[in-house]
Structure formats: structure tokens, C-alpha cells
C-alpha positions in Angstrom: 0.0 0.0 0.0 1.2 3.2 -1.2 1.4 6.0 1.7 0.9 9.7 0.7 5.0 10.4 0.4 5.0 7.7 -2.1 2.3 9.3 -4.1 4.3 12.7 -4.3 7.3 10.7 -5.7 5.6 8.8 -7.9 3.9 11.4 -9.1 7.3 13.9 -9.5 8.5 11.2 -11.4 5.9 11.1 -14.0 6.5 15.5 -14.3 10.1 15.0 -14.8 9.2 11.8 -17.0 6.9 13.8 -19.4 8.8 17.4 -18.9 11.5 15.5 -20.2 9.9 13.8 -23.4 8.6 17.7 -23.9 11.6 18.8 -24.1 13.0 16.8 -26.0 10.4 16.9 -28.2 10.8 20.4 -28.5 14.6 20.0 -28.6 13.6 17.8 -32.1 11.7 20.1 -33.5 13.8 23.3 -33.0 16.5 21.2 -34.5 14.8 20.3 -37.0 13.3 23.9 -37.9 17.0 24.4 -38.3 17.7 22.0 -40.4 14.6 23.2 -42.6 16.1 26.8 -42.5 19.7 25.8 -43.3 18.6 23.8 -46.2 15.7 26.1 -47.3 16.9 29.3 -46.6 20.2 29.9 -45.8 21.8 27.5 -48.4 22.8 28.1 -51.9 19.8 26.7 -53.3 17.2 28.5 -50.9 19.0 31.6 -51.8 18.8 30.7 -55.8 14.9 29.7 -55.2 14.5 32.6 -53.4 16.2 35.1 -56.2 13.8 33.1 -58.6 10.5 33.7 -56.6 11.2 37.4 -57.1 12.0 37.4 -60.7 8.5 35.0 -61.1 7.2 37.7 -59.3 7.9 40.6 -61.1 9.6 42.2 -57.6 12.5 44.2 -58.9 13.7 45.6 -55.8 13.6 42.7 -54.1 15.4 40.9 -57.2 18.1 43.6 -56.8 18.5 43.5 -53.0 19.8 40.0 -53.0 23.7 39.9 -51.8 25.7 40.5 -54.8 23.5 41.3 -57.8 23.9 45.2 -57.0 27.6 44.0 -58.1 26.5 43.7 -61.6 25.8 46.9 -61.3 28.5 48.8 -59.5 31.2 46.8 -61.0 29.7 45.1 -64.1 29.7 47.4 -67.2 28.2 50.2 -68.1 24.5 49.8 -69.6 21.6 51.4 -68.9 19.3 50.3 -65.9 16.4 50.8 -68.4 15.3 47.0 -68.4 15.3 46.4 -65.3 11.8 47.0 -64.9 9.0 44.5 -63.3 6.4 45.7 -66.3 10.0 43.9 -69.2 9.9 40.7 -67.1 8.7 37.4 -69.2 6.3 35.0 -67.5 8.9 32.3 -65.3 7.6 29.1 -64.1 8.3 25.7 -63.2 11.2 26.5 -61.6 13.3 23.5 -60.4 16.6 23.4 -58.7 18.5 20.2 -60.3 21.9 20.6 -58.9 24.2 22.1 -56.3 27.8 21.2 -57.0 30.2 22.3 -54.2 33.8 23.4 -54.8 36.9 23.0 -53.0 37.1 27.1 -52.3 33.9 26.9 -50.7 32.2 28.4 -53.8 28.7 26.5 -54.9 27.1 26.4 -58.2 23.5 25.9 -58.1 21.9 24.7 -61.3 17.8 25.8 -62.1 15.5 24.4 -65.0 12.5 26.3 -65.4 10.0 27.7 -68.3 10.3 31.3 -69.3 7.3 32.6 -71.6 7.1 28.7 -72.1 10.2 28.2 -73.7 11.9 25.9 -71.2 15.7 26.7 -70.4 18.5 26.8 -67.6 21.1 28.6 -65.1 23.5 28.2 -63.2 24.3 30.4 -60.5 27.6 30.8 -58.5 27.5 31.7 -54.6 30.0 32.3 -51.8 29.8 32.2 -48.1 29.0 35.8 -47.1 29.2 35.1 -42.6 27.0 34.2 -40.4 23.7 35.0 -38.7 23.4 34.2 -34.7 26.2 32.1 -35.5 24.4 29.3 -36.5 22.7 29.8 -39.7 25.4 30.5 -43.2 25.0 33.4 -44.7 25.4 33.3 -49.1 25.6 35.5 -51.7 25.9 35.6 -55.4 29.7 35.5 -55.9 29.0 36.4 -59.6 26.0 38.6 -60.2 22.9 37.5 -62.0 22.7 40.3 -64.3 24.0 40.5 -67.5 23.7 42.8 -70.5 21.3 42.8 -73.7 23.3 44.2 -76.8 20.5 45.6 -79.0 21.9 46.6 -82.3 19.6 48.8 -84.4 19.8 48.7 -88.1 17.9 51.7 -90.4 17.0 53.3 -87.6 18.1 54.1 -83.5 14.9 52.8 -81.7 13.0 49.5 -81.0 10.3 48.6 -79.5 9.9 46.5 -76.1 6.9 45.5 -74.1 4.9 48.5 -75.1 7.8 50.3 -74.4 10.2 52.5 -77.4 13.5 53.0 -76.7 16.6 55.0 -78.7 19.5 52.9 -78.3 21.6 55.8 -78.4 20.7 56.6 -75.2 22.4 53.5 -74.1 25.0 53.1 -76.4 28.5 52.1 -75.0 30.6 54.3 -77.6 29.7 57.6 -79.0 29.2 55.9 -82.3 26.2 55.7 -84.4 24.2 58.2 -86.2 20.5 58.1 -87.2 20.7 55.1 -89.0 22.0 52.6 -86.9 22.8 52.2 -83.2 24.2 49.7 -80.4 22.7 49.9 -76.8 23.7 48.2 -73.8 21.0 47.3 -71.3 21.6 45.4 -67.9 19.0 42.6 -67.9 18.3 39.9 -65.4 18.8 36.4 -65.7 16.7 34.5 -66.6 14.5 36.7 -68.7 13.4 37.3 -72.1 12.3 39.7 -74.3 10.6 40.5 -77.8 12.2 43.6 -79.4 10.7 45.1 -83.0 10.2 48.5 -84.3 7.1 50.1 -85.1 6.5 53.6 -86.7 4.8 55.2 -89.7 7.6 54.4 -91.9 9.9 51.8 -90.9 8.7 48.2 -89.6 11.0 45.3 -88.0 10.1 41.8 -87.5 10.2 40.6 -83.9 13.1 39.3 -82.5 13.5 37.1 -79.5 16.1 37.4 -76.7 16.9 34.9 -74.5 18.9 35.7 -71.7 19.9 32.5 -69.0 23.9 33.1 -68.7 25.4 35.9 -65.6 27.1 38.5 -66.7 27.3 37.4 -70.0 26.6 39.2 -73.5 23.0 38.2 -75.2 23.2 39.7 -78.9 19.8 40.8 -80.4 19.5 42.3 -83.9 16.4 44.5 -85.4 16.7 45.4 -88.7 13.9 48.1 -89.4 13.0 47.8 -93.3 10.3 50.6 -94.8 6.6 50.2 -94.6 4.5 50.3 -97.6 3.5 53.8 -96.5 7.0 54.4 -96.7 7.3 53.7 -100.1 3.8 54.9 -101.4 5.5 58.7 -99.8 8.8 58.6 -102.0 6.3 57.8 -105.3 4.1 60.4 -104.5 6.9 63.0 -103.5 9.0 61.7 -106.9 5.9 61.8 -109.4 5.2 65.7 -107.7 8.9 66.4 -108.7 8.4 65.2 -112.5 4.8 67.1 -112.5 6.8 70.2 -111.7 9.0 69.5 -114.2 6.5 68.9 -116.8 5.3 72.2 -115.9 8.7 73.2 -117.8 8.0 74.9 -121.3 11.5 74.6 -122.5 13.8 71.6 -124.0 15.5 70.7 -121.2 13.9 71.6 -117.6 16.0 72.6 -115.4 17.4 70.2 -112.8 15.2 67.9 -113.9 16.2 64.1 -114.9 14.6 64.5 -118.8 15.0 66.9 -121.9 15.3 66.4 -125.4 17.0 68.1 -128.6 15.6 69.3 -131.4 17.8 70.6 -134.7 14.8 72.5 -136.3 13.5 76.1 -135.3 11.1 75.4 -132.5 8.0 77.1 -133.1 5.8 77.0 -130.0 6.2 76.3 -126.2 7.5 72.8 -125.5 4.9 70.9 -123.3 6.0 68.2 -121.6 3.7 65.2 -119.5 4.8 62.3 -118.0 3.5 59.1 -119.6 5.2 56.3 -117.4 6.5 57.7 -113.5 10.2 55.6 -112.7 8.9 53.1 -109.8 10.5 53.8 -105.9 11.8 50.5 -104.8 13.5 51.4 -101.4 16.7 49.9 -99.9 19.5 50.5 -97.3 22.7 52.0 -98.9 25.0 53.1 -96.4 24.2 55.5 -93.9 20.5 56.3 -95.7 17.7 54.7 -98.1 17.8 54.8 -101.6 15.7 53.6 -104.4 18.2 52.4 -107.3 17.7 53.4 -110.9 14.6 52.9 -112.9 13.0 54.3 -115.9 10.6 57.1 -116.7 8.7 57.7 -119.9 7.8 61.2 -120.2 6.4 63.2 -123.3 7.2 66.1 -125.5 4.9 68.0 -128.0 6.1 70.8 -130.0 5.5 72.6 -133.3 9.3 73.1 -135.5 9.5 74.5 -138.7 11.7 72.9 -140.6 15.7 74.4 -141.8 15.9 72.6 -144.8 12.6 73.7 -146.1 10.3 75.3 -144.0 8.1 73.4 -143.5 5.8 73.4 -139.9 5.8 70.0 -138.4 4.5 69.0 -135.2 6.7 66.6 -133.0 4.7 64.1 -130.4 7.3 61.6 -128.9 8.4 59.8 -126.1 11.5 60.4 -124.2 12.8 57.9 -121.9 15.0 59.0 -118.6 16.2 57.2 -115.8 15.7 58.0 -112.0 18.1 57.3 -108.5 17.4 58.8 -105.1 20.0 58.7 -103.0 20.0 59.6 -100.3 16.6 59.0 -98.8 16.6 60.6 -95.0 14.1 60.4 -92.5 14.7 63.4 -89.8 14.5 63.7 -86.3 10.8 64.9 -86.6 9.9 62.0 -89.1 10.3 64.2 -92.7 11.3 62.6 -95.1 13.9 64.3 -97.0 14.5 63.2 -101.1 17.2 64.0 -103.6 18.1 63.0 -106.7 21.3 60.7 -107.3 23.9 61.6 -109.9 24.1 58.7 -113.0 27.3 58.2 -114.5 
């Protein structure tokens, strides 16, 4: 029979019996939330997952606050910070980490597969212990920055289209090279991304081109070669036949500056008229630093009374007169004029 100080034992001995399966219950789990934190978060790959959450989400800033990516922009080269821009960023999903591979200096390169606008691709990463925090959890950071740089060349023209977005690619050009037909920019991008780049305007119309960017601080090329609209054209025709019209309007043999005439050896008797029976046709091309439309043939059409030095006799003369027609160089101005002028033929 148990007496009353047997009781209190026994039942101090269940306390410390469960206190102690409490603890070290708790002891479990704190370790294991540890564990889960090490591996999750502080880690290589919980920092890569982490970096790739934000760029899924469209979070710039916290993209860019990552330890080290500000590196590619301190120290990396200089392109413009245009780009990086939440509204730029393609669509990134299924993002899978499918390797971590540790290296002797303590450096780690962690290896992502994912989907970006449904294209499916890959990066690799490389990260550096970067301290500690309470002493127990590692501290990482990007030991080469994420970002890397979109080389947009721009061919017939300096801007391109992005996103809903028009840049000049002089603004971001690396050299002070280029004029208005043609210009390189350098952009600082994130990686992964990807981007559509064309050219839209009343005149001049690029295909889209596609951009894939999955390499660090690494060069992604992207061309845009702007080529003329039909509106384009239809505006050199129009502003060439006008020219000939005014021409026509000529009442002499040979109109001044003007790309036809004629000779006659009888006395002309009455004002030449001329009309133009066949305009040259404006097929427009690069050629250099401007357009041009290479040479083609006009028909145009002289009547004229001429008495005749041989026996005086009045004739009247109703013929064609064929001429040929450059331009060269075509220019399209700063306020979108277009500006014409007749090439020299040999």
C-alpha cells in the first residue's frame, strides 16, 4: 500500500518523465526547424529559389537586394538600368533546382531548369559564403551577379520597340558611335528573362526578334533590322511623281534640274509641253548610312510645233523620251520628314 509520500514521488516522477519527453520533443523540432532553415533558406539553393521567386514575381527591388546582384551593377559594365523594370519581365515558371555542386574554395554552383514565356531553359548560379547570422545559420551570396547585359543593335533606324515600351538605343550606347541610321545599346537585364524587341513607326517596320537571356554576366546579342513600310514607299512615289509634274510644268527643252529633256535641230516654233507618260517606280533599300531607291525608268512626253531648216516646212513633233531616275540619299529626320534627292548617274 502506497502512503501519501509515495504518491508525491511517484507522481514527480511522471512531471520530470513527461517534462522531459517535452523537451525533448521540442529540442527535435527546433532542431529540425533548423535544419529546414539551413537547407531552405540559408543555403545556396534557398537563396537561388528565393532570387527566382522574385523574378516569377515581377519584384525588382527585391530581385536587386539580394547579396551581390547590385555587383553587376556597381562593377559590371556600363549599360543602362532601363530593363530592369517589373512591367520587361517574361512570365517564369516551373522553376526546379537540379543541382548544387560544391567546390573546393567553398564556392557552390547551383543549377535551375524552369520555363520562361514557355520556352523551357537553364542557369546556373555561383555563390560564396558571405558570414553568419546568430552564428548558426550561413549566410550566401551571389559570388557572380545574376545580371547580364542585352546588346541591342539597331539597323535603319536608332529605336526599337519592347513591351509596349520605345527605346533609342543611343541613349544607351556604349561608344559615342552611331548616327540616325544605326545604333548599339547596352541594357543590364536579369537572368533568366526574355524579351521581344521590333520596331514600329509610320515608316519603318522590324520583325520581332527574341532574346533569350539565361547566362550571368554574359553578353546576349539581339539584332532589329527596321526595313520601310508600304506607306513608306507609297511617300517617296508620291513626293518623286510631284517632282516630275513640276518638271513637266517646264516649257523649255531641257527643264531645269530635272532628270529629262530632249533636242531638237529644227527652229522650235511654239512652247515645248511636256507630260509624263510612265513615272520611274521607288523600290526602297538600305545603302549606307541612308535609303535609296536604285535606278529605274521614266517615260515622259514632249509635244512641240518646228519649222523645218531645210525647207520650212511646220511639223509637229509628239514623242516619247525615256529618262532614268536614282534617289540617294533618302533621309528620314528627327521629326519624321522625309527628305529626297536625286542621285547623280554616271
Amino acid at each position: 500500500m502506497l502512503t501519501h509520500s509515495d504518491e508525491s514521488r511517484h507522481v514527480r516522477l511522471v512531471d520530470i518523465v513527461l517534462w522531459s519527453i517535452v523537451g525533448a520533443l521540442l529540442i527535435a523540432a527546433a532542431a529540425s526547424a533548423v535544419g529546414i532553415l539551413q537547407r531552405e533558406v540559408y543555403s545556396p539553393r534557398g537563396v537561388v529559389s528565393a532570387y527566382l521567386r522574385a523574378i516569377a514575381d515581377h519584384d525588382v527591388r527585391a530581385a536587386l537586394a539580394f547579396p551581390g546582384v547590385a555587383d553587376g551593377i556597381e562593377n559590371g559594365p556600363q549599360a543602362s538600368k532601363e530593363l530592369l523594370r517589373s512591367d520587361v519581365l517574361g512570365t517564369l515558371t516551373e522553376v526546379e533546382i537540379v543541382a548544387d555542386d560544391e567546390f573546393g574554395t567553398g564556392r557552390h554552383r547551383v543549377t535551375a531548369e524552369y520555363r520562361i514565356d514557355g520556352v523551357k531553359a537553364s542557369s546556373s548560379f555561383m555563390l560564396e559564403r558571405a558570414g553568419a547570422v546568430a552564428g548558426v545559420f550561413t549566410q550566401w551570396r551571389f559570388a557572380t551577379s545574376p545580371l547580364g547585359v542585352l546588346r541591342v543593335t539597331v539597323e535603319h533606324t536608332t529605336s526599337f520597340t519592347l513591351a509596349g515600351h520605345t527605346l533609342d538605343a543611343r541613349a544607351a550606347a556604349p561608344k559615342d558611335e552611331g548616327g540616325a541610321f544605326s545604333a548599339v545599346g547596352d541594357y543590364l537585364v536579369f537572368a533568366p528573362s526574355r524579351y521581344s524587341l521590333g520596331h514600329r513607326s509610320a515608316l519603318l517596320e522590324a520583325h520581332d526578334v527574341t532574346a533569350l537571356v539565361t547566362r550571368p554576366r554574359a553578353v546576349t546579342e539581339a539584332r532589329v533590322v527596321a526595313l520601310p513600310t508600304r506607306a513608306f514607299t507609297q511617300k517617296v512615289q508620291r513626293e518623286l511623281d510631284a517632282f516630275l509634274d513640276e518638271c513637266a510644268k517646264q516649257e523649255v527643252l531641257q527643264p531645269s534640274g530635272c532628270p529629262f529633256g530632249t533636242t531638237i535641230d529644227d527652229r522650235v516654233t511654239s512652247d515645248p509641253r511636256w507630260s509624263i507618260d510612265e513615272y520611274p517606280r521607288v523600290e526602297l533599300g538600305a545603302a549606307g548610312d541612308s535609303w535609296e531607291s536604285p535606278p529605274s525608268m521614266g517615260v515622259a512626253r514632249i509635244t512641240v510645233e518646228v519649222q523645218s531648216l531645210y525647207d520650212g516646212s511646220i511639223d509637229r513633233i509628239d514623242r516619247q523620251e525615256q529618262f532614268v531616275v536614282a534617289l540617294r540619299p533618302i533621309v528620314i529626320d528627327g521629326n519624321g520628314v522625309v527628305h529626297i534627292q536625286l542621285a547623280a548617274l554616271d
